[in-house]
MMTF fields as JSON, N, C-alpha, C and O atoms, coordinates in Angstrom:
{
  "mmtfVersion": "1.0.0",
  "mmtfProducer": "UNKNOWN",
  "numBonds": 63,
  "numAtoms": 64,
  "numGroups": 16,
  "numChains": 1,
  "numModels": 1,
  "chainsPerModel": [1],
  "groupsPerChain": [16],
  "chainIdList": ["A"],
  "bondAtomList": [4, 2, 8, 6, 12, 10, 16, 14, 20, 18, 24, 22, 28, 26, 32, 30, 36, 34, 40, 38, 44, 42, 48, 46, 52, 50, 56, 54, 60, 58],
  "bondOrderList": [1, 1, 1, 1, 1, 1, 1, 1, 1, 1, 1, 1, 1, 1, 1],
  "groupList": [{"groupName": "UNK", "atomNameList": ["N", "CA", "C", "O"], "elementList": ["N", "C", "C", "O"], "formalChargeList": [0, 0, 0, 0], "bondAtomList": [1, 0, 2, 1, 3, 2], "bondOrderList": [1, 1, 2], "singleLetterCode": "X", "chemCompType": "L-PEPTIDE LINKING"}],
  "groupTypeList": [0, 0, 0, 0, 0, 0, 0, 0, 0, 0, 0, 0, 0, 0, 0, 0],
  "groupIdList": [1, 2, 3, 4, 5, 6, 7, 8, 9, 10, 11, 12, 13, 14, 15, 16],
  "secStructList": [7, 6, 6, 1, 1, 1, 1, 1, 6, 6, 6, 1, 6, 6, 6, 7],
  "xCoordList": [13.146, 13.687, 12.968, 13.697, 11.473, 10.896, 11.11, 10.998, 11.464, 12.073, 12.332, 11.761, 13.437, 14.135, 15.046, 15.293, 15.603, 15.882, 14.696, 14.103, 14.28, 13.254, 13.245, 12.341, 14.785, 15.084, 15.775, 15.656, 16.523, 17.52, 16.169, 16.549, 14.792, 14.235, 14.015, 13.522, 14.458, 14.703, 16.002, 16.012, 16.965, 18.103, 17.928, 18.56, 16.725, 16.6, 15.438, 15.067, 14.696, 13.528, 13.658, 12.678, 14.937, 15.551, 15.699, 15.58, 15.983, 16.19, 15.097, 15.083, 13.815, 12.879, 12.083, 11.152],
  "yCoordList": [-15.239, -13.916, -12.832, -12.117, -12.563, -12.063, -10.861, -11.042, -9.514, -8.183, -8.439, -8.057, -9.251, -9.298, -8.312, -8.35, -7.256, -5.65, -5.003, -4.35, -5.181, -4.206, -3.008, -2.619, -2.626, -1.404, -2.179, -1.721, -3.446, -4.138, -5.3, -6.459, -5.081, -6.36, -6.841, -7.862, -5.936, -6.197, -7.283, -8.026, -7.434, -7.803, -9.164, -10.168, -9.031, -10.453, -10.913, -11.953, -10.562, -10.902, -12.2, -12.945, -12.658, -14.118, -14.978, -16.162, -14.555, -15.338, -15.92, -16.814, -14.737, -14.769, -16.082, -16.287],
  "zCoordList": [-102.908, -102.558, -103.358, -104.045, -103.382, -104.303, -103.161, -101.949, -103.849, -103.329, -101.893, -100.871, -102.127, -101.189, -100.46, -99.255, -101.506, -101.199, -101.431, -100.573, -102.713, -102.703, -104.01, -104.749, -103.888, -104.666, -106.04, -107.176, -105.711, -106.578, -106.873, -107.046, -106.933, -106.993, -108.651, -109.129, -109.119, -110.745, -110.765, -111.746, -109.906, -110.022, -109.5, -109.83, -108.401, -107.915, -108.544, -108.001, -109.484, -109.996, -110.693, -110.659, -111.447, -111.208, -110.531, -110.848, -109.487, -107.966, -107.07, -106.223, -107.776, -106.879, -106.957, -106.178]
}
């Protein structure tokens, strides 16, 4: 899910 929003991709930058 690498910027998977885009704007929150700090938030998913874990996820990614």
């Amino acid at each position: 899910k690498k910027g998977a929003t885009g704007a929150s991709t700090t938030v998913y930058a874990v996820e990614a």
